[in-house]
Structure formats: C-alpha cells, structure tokens
C-alpha positions as CSV (number, residue, x, y, z in Angstrom):
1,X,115.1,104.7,134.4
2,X,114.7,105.4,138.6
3,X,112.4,103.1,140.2
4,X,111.3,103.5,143.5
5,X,109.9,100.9,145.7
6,X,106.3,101.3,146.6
7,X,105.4,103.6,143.6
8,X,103.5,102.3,140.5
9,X,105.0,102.7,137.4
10,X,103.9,102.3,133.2
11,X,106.6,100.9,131.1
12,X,107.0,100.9,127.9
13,X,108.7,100.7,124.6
14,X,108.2,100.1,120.8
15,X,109.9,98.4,118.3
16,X,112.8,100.4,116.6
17,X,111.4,102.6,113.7
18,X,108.0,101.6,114.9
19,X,108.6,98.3,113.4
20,X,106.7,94.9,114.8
21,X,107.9,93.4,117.3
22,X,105.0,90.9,117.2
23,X,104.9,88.3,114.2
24,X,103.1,85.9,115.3
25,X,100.8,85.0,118.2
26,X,103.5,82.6,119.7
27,X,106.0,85.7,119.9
28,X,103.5,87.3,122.3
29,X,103.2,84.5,124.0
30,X,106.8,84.2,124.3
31,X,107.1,87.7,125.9
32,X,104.6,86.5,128.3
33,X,107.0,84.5,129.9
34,X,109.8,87.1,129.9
35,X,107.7,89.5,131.7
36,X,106.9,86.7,134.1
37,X,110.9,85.5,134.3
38,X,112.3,88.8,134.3
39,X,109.7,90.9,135.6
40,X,107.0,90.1,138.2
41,X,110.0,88.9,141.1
42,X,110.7,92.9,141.8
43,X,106.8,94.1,140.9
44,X,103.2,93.5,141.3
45,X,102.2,93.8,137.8
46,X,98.6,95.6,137.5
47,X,97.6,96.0,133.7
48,X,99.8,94.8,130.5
49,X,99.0,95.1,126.7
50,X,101.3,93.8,124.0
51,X,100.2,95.5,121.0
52,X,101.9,94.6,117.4
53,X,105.0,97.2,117.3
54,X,104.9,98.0,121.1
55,X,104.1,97.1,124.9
56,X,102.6,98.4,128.0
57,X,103.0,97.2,131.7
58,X,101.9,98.9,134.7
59,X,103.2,97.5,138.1
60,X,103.8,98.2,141.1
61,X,107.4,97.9,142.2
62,X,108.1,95.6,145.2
63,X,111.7,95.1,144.8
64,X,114.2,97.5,143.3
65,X,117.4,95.0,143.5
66,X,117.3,91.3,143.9
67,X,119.8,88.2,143.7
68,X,119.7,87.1,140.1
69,X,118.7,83.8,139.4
70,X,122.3,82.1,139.6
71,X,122.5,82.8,143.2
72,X,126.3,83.5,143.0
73,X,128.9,84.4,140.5
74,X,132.6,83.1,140.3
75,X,135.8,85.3,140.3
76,X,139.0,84.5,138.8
77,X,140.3,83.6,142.1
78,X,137.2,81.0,142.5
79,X,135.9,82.9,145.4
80,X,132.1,83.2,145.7
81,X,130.6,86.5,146.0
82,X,127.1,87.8,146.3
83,X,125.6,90.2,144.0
84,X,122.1,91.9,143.3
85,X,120.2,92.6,139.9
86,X,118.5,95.7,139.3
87,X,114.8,95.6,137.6
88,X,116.6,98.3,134.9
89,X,119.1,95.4,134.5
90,X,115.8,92.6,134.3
91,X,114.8,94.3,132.1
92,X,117.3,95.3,129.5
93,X,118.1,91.2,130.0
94,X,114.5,90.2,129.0
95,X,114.6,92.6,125.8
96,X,118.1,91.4,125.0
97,X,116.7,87.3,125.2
98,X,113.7,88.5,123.1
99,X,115.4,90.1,120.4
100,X,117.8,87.3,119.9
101,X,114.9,84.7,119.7
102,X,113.1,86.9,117.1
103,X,116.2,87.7,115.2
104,X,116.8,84.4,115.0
105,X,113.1,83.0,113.9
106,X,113.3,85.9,111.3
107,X,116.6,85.7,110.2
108,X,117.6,89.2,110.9
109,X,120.0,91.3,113.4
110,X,120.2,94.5,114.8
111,X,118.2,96.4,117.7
112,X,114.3,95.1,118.3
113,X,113.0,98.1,120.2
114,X,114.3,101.5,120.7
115,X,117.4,102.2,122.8
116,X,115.6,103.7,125.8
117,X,112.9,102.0,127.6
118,X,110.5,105.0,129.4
119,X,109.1,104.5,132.6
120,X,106.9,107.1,134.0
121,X,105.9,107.1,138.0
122,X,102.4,107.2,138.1
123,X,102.2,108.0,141.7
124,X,104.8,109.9,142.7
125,X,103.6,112.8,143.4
126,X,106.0,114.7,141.3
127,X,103.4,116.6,139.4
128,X,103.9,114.0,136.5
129,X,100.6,114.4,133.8
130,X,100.2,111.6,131.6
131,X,100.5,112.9,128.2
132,X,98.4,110.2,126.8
133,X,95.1,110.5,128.1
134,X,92.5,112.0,125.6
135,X,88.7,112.4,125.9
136,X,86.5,114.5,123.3
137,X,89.4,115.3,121.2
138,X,91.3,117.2,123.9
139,X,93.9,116.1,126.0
140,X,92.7,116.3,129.2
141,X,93.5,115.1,133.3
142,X,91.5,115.4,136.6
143,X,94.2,116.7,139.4
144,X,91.7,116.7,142.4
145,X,93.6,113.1,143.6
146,X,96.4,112.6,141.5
147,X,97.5,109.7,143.4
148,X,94.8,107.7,142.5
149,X,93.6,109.4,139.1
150,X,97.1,109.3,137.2
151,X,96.9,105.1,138.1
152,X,93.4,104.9,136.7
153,X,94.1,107.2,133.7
154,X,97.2,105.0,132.6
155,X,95.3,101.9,133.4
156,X,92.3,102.4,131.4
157,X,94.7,103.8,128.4
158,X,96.7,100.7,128.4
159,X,93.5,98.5,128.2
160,X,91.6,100.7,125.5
161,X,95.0,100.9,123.4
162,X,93.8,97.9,121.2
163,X,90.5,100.0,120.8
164,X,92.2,103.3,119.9
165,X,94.5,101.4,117.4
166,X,91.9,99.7,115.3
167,X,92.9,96.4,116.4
168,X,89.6,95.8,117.7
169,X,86.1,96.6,118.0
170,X,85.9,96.3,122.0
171,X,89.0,96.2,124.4
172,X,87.6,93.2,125.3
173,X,88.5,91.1,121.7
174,X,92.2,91.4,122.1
175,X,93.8,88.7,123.6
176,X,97.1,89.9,124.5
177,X,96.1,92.2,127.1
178,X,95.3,92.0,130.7
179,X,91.5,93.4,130.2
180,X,90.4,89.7,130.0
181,X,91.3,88.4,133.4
182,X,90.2,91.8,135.2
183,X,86.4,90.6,132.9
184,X,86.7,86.9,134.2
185,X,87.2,86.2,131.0
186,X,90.6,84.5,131.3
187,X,92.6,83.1,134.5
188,X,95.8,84.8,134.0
189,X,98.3,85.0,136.8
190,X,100.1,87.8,135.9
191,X,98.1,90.6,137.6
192,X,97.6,91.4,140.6
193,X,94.0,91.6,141.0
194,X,93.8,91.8,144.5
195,X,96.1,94.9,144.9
196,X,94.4,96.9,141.6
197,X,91.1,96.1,143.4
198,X,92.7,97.6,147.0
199,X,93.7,100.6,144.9
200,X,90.7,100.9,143.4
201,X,91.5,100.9,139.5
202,X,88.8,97.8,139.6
C-alpha cells in the first residue's frame, strides 16, 4: 500500500478464506482499540464498519511515518538511534496483535485475514472508480466532482454494508459501525466528525 498525506483513503481486508474474524462481540471491541493504538496517530479516521468476516475504515491520512511508541531502539553497541514507523508497518502490527489474541482465545494458528490489506485513494484524482457502489442493480458512479463524490460513495457503502449483508434491518441497528455516532446515537471518539462535516460527507 502507498499512502499519501492529505488524501483519504478506504481500507480494508477480510478474514482468510472469508472466514470470521469476529466471534464474539468483545473481539470487535478488542479491534476497536487497535485501530485506536495503531491507527488514528497517522489518520483522521472518517467512517469504520467491522462486519463478521471483514472490516472497513475510511481516514484521512495525517501522518505517513511517525516515531513508534518506544521512542528509541537499542543497537548492539548500546547506542540510541531514532527511527520512524510507517502506517503500512501500524498496520500489519495491529493485524499481527489481533491474530495472535484470537488464535489464542480459539485455540488455533495460522493467518486471520488475507495476506494483502487493499487500500484505495479516494481522492486522488487518479481516475480511481469505486467498484463497489451499486444502485438499481447496476453498478454505477457520478464523475461531475470526483473529489468529493468517490468520498461520499465509499462512505455511505461502508455504513450501508450491514444493510446490504443481511445483518440488519437499518444501518442504524449495527453496533459496530460508525453510523451511530454520525446519528447522535453513540459518543464515540474515533471519527472525526468535524472534518467529515467540513468535507461534506455529513
């Protein structure tokens, strides 16, 4: 994956084989807190949905390379040297720790999600198309502002993805998505509201 700072970007990735990656609701609330830990520090994060075999985040990237938490790292010689993390390297780290934890509640080993982790640049103006958007049976995409409709395409998708799955009757009745802090439903403090309002997705 290339990240860019100042673009917005949807992340995503399933579990390997389509498999769940969910079991149980403290798993997604687990994952919460990686994309909190390993996430938000390089992004403003704009819409998320953790669905049972896959996840969705849309942010916008602040930060392409930061220190890593451990401010420093030793070499044989002792001598302290400075050194960056990548948000590719965040996180491949935060599906690593989550893998292990669920591997170890389930008593299994072996790869969680798929190898590659996609992340499409929603803004970019690269002449990238969702190929996810759908309406009356036909995939289709308005181009008149691409910089603004290829955001709001990807961020109504993410929130409707319960809907389209059969998880729920309204977007609204899934918890583990961002749709319920944008409806005042929740507090959550993972989006940023402010900035999706700026941009206009809200």
């Amino acid at each position: 994956m290339i990240f860019e700072k100042g673009f917005i970007y949807h992340i995503y990735n399933q579990g390997n084989n389509k498999r769940k990656i969910f079991f149980k609701r403290e798993n997604y609330l687990y994952f919460l807190i990686k994309i909190k830990t390993y996430i938000k520090p390089y992004t403003d994060i704009l819409a998320w949905c953790l669905m049972p075999n896959h996840f969705h985040l849309m942010v916008l990237v602040r930060n392409v390379e930061l220190p890593p938490l451990e401010n420093h790292t030793m070499t044989q010689s002792h001598r302290m040297i400075s050194t960056t993390r990548s948000l590719n390297d965040s996180i491949a780290i935060m599906l690593r720790s989550y893998t292990r934890a669920i591997n170890k509640q389930n008593n299994l080993s072996g790869s969680l999600f798929k190898a590659h982790t996609k992340a499409e640049c929603l803004n970019c103006n690269k002449g990238i198309t969702p190929s996810f958007f759908t309406e009356n049976g036909s995939t289709r995409i308005n181009i008149q502002n691409p910089e603004k409709q290829y955001p709001q395409v990807c961020f109504n998708y993410i929130h409707q993805n319960p809907v389209n799955a059969g998880l729920s009757k309204n977007e609204t009745d899934w918890e583990f998505s961002s749709i319920l802090d944008y409806k005042g439903l929740r507090d959550g403090r993972l989006v940023n509201k402010e900035f999706a309002k700026e941009y206009g997705l809200i």
